[in-house]
C-alpha positions as a printed Julia matrix, in Angstrom:
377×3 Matrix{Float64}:
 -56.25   22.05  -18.5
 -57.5    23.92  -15.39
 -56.33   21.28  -13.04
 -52.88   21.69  -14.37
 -53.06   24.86  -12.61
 -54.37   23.28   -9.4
 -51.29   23.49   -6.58
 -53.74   20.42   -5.05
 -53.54   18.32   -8.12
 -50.26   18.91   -9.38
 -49.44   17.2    -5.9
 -51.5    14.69   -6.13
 -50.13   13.99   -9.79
 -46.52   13.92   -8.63
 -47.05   11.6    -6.0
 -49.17    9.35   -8.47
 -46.17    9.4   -10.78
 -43.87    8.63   -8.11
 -45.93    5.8    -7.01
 -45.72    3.85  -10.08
 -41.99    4.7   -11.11
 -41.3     2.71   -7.44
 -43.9     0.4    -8.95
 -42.1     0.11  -12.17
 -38.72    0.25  -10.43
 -39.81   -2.94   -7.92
 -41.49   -4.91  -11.1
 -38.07   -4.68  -12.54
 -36.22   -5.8    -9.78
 -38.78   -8.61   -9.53
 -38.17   -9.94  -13.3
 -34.44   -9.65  -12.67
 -34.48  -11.87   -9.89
 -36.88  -14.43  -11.66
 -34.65  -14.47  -14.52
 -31.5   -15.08  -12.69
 -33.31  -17.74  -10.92
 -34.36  -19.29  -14.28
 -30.61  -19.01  -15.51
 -29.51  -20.84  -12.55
 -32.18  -23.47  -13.15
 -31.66  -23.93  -16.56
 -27.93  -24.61  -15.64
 -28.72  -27.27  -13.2
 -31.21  -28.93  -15.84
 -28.46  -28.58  -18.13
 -26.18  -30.1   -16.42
 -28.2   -32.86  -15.43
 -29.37  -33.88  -18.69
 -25.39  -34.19  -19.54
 -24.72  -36.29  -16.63
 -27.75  -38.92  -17.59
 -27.43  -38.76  -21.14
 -23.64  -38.49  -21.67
 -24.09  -35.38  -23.63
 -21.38  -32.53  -24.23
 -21.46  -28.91  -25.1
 -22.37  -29.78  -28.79
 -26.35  -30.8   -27.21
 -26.54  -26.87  -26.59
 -26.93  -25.97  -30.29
 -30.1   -28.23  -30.07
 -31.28  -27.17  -26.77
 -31.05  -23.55  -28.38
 -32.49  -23.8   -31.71
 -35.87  -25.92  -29.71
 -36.15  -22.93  -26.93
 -35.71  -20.54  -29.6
 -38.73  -22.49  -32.23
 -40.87  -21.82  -29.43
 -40.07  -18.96  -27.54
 -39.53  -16.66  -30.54
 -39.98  -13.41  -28.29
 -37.69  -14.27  -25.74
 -34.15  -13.6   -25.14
 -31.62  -15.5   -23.47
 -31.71  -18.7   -25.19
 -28.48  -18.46  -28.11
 -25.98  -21.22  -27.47
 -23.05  -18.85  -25.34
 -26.15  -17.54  -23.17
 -27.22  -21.49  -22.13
 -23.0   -22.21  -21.63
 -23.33  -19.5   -19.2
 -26.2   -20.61  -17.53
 -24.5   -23.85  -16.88
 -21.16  -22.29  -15.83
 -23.52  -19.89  -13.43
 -25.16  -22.96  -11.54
 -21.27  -25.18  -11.26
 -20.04  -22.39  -10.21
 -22.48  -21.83   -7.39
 -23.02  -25.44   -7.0
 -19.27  -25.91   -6.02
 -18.54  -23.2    -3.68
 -21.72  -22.66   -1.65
 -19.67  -23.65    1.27
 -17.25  -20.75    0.98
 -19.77  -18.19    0.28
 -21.32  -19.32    3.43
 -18.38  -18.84    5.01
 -18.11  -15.46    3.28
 -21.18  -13.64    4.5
 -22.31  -16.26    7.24
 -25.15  -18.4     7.94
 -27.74  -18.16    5.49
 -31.06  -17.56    6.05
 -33.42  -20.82    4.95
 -36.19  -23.04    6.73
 -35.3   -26.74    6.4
 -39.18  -27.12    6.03
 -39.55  -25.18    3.47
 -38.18  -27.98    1.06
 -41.71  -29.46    1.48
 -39.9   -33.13    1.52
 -41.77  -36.33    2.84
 -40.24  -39.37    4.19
 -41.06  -41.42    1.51
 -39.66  -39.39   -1.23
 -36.34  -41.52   -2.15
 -34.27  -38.01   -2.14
 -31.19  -37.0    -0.77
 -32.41  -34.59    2.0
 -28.89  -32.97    1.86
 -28.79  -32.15   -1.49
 -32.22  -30.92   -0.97
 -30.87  -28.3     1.83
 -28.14  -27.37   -0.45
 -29.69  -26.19   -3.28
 -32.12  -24.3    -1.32
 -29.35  -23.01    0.3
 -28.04  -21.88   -3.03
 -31.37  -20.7    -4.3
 -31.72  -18.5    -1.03
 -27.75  -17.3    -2.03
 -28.58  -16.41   -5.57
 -32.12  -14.93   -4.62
 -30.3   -12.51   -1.91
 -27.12  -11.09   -3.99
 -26.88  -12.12   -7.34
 -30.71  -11.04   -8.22
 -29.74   -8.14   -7.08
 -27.51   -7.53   -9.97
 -28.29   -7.79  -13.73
 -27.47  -11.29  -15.91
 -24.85   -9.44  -17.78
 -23.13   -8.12  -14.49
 -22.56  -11.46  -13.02
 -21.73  -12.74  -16.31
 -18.75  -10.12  -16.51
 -17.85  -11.55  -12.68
 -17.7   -15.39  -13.46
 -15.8   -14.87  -16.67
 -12.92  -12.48  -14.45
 -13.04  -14.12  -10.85
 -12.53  -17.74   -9.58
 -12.42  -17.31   -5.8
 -15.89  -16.85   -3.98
 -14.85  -14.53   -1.72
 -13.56  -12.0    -4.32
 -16.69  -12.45   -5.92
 -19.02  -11.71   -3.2
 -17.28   -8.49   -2.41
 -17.79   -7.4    -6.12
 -21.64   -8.41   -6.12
 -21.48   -6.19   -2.87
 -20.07   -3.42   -4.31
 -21.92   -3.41   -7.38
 -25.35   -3.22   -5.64
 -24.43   -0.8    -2.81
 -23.1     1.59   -5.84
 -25.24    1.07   -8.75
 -21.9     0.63  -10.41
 -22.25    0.08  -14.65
 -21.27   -3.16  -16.27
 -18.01   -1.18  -17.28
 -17.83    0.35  -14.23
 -17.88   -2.58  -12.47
 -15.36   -4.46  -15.03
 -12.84   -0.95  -14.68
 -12.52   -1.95  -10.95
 -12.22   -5.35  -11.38
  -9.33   -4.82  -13.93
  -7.45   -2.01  -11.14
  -7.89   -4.53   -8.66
 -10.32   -2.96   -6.0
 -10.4    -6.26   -3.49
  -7.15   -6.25   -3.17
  -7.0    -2.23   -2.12
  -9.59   -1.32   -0.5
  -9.35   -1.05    3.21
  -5.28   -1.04    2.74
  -3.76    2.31    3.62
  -2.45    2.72    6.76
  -4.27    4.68    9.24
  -4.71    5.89   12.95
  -8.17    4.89   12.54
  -8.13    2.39   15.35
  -6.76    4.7    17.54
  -8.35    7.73   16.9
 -11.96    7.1    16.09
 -14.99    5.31   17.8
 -15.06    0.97   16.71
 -18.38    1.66   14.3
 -16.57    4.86   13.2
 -13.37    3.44   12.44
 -14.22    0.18   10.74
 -16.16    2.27    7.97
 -13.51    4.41    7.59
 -10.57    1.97    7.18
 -12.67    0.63    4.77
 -13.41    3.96    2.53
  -9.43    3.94    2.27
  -7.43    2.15   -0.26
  -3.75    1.91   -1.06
  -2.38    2.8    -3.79
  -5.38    4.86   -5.5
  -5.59    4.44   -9.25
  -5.85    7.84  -11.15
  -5.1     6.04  -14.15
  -7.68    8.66  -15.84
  -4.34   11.07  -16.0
  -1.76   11.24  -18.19
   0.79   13.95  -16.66
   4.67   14.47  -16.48
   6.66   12.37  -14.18
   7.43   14.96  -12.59
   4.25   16.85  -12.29
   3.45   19.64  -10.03
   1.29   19.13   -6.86
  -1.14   22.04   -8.6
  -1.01   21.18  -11.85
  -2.32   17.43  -10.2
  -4.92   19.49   -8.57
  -5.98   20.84  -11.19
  -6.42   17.97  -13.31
  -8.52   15.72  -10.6
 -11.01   18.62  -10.36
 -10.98   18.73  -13.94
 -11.58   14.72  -14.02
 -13.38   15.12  -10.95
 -16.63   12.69  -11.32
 -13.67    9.96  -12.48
 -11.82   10.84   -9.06
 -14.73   10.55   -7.35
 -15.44    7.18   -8.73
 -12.1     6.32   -7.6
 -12.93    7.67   -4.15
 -15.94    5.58   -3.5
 -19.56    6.44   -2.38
 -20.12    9.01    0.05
 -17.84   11.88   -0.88
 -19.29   15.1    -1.81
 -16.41   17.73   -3.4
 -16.1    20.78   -1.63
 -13.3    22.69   -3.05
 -10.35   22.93   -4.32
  -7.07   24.97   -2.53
  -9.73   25.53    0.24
  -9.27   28.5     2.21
  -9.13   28.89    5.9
  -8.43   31.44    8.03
  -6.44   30.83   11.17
  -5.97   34.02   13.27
  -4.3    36.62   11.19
  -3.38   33.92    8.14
  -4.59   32.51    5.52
  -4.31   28.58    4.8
  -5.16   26.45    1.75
  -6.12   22.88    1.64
  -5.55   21.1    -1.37
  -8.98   19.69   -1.77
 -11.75   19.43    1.08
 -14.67   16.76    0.89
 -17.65   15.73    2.98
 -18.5    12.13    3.38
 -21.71   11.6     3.87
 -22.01    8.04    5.46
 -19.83    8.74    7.74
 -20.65   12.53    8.65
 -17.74   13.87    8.61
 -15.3    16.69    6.6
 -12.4    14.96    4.7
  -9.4    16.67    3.46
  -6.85   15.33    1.15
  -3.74   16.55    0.61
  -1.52   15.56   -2.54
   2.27   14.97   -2.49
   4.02   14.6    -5.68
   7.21   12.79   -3.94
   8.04   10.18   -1.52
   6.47   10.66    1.89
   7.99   12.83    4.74
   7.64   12.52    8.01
   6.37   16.37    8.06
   3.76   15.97    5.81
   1.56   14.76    8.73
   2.28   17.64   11.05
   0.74   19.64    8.13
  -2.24   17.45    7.67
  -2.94   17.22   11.29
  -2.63   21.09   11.48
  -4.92   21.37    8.93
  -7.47   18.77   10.54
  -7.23   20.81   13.99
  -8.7    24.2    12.11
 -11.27   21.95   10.01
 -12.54   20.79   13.55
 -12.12   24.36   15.03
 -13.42   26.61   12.19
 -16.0    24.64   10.16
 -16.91   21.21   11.83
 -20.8    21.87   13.67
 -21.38   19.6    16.68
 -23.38   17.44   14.41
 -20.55   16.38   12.06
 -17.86   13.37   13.66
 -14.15   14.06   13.53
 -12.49   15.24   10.61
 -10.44   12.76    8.52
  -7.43   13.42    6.73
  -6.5    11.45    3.83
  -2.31   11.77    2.68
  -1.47   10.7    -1.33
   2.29   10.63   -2.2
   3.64    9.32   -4.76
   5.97    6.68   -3.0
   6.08    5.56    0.68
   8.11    3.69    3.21
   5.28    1.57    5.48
   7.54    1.98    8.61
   8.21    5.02    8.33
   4.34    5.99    7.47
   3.48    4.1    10.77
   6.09    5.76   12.97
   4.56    8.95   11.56
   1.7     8.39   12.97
   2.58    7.53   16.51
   0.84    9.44   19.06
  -0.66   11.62   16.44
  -4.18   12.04   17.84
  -6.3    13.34   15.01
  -7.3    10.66   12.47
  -5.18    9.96    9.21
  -4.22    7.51    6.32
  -1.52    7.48    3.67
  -1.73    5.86    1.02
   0.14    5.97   -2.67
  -1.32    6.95   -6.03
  -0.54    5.69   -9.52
  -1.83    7.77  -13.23
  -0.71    7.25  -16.53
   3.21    8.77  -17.81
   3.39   10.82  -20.95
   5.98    9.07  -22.85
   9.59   10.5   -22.48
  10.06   11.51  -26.16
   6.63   13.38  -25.97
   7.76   14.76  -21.7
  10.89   16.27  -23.75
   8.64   18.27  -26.0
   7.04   19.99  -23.2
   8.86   23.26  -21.22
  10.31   22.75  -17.97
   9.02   25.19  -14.91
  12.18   26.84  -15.56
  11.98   27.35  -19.18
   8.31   28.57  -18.32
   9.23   31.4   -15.46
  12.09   32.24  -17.21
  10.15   32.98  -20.77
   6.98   35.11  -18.4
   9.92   36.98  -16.75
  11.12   37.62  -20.04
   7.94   39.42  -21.39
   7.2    41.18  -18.36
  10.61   42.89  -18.92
């Protein structure tokens, strides 16, 4: 019990525990990947007793019921989980060529197939499942069995699904998580506001910011008014704010909501303020509740100019401003931003309308200002 009092020890200790929950953390990782690797080999065996023997699906009852005789302890064998394993390898199998072209050359040795030149094998088939192998081994080990089950079942195109194996691992998103931005259609999003970006920020800068934008954002975690308030909107994504957040992407850190500034004798309030922290830099979002206007971005950029001035260090890169209305014109969003010289997107946002018959319950701003002027009378 004295060591527990030992500053020396309880060190020591702490960086003994750490050590084996990054042990325990890599052993995981490690079993993931051999299991998705067994998956995809199972699928290919599956497949290729089918193709000798003539078999169809009804062979994985049997194939089931003798994995499961024997390996009694071990999950993963039921009929649905062996149908996956088979679509998991055709899948692969079919479209290695467009994940190559997807995320380029892969990394393999041609001797590392360990071939000789009397083995009666197709050496191209050979190179193409190790190709495949090296694929799976890289990305989708890198996910769980049940996350790239949730991606074969909702995507067909290779592309579409390497970006969501992407995304998954560089956020640590949740199955649901991962199936909620499937279902709002992230792909087809992200990187599509339009922005000054190119213009206004270093290449390495810009291309990471383009790509923390999307167009429209989904704040489908609101139900409000269609005509809500640009406060009472406010309001409600700090109140929501780890969902907004989510929506948002990695990297921002809230900082504040109506965010106050002083600019020689007067006071100014951003709507909300963030700090992204891949890319260094303060971001401040500003919320319109109707279609854009060109002034909107004189405001913004106003607002960027005392960010920079006021509370950017020489450390931090440019300030970004982010611009959600609820409708926009594209023209007229990229004439906006002509010759503006401080870095902004627009982009539209969608959440969830309170049915009319229940909006018609509800007291207008009117009704409200009227009944507090009444009382204070």
């Amino acid at each position: 019990m004295e060591l527990l009092k030992n500053k020396d020890y309880i060190n020591w200790l702490y960086e003994l525990k750490s050590k084996i929950q990054q042990s325990q953390m890599k052993a995981s990782i490690a079993v993931n990947s051999e299991m998705i690797l067994l998956y995809w080999d199972i699928g290919k065996r599956i497949i290729d007793l089918q193709v000798d023997s003539k078999y169809g699906d009804s062979i994985l009852n049997e194939i089931s019921k003798d994995l499961k005789d024997d390996f009694q302890n071990v999950k993963g064998f039921s009929k649905s989980n062996l149908y996956y394993c088979k679509q998991f390898y055709l899948f692969y199998n079919q479209n290695i060529k467009k994940f190559q072209q997807a995320v380029g050359k892969l990394d393999f040795d041609k001797n590392q197939t360990d071939t000789k030149e009397s083995e009666l094998v197709d050496e191209d088939i050979i190179l193409k499942e190790k190709k495949i192998e090296n694929f799976i081994f890289k990305y989708c080990s890198k996910i769980s069995w049940s996350h790239n089950i949730v991606i074969l079942q909702k995507i067909k195109e290779p592309k579409v699904v390497f970006f969501y194996i992407q995304e998954t691992i560089s956020n640590n998103w949740s199955r649901d998580v991962l199936k909620m931005q499937i279902e709002s259609n992230l792909f087809e999003r992200q990187g599509k506001s339009i922005t000054n970006f190119e213009f206004t920020l270093p290449k390495t800068h810009s291309d990471l910011a383009i790509q923390m934008l999307k167009d429209p954002y989904k704040l489908d975690f609101l139900t409000l008014e269609r005509e809500v308030q640009e406060l009472e909107l406010e309001k409600k994504l700090v109140i929501n704010i780890s969902q907004f957040l989510l929506e948002l992407g990695k990297g921002f850190a809230y900082l504040g909501r109506q965010f106050k500034i002083i600019v020689g004798n007067k006071e100014k309030h951003l709507d909300l303020l963030f700090y992204h922290t891949k890319l260094k830099c303060y971001v401040v979002i500003e919320l319109k509740v109707v279609e854009f206007q060109p002034e909107f971005v004189g405001k913004l950029n106003y607002y960027i100019s005392a960010i920079d001035s006021i509370i950017k260090d020489e450390n931090d890169n440019p300030t970004i401003g982010i611009l959600l209305c609820k409708t926009k014109d594209n023209l007229d969003v990229e004439f906006s931003l002509r010759d503006i010289n401080k870095p902004i997107g627009i982009s539209e946002f969608t959440f969830n309308e309170l049915p009319l018959n229940i909006q018609r319950e509800f007291p207008t701003v009117e009704e409200l200002e009227n009944e507090l002027n009444n009382l204070e009378l």
